[in-house]
C-alpha positions, 0 to 999 in steps of 0.5 A: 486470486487473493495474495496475503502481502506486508505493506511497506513504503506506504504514501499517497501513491502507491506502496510495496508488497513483500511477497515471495512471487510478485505479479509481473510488471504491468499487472493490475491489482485490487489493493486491500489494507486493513488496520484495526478497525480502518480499511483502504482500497485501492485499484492500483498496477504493479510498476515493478517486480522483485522476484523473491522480494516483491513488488513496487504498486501504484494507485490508480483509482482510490475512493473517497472514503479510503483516501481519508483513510490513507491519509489519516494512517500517514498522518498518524505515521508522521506525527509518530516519526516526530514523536520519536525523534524529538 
């Protein structure tokens, strides 16, 4: 089953997915996040569950190629933060 979802709270460990009828806690999921031209992916469990909000995910398994990728993304994110507030 594929689910569109907006990814919030992105970090080395997990993320949250805005949906309207989140998996249940426990449930394991194959993340995909694409951004332009970068794709990451994840095998990941959803650690909580939101009804009508969404759901916390942790990674469980994550390539090499999509680790450099991730942290590519929140470095960039970081280094925008600092941009803007300074």
């Amino acid at each position: 089953m594929r689910i569109a979802s907006r990814v919030s709270e992105l970090s080395l460990h997990g993320c949250y997915l805005d949906m309207m009828n989140p998996f249940p806690t426990g449930t394991m999921v194959l993340v995909k996040i694409a951004a332009g031209d970068a794709f990451f992916e994840a095998k990941a469990e959803i650690i909580y569950s939101q009804p009508n909000m969404g759901a916390g995910v942790k990674f469980l398994q994550v390539e090499a190629d999509s680790q450099a990728v991730l942290e590519r993304w929140l470095d960039g994110a970081e280094k925008e933060n600092q941009r803007q507030s300074g």
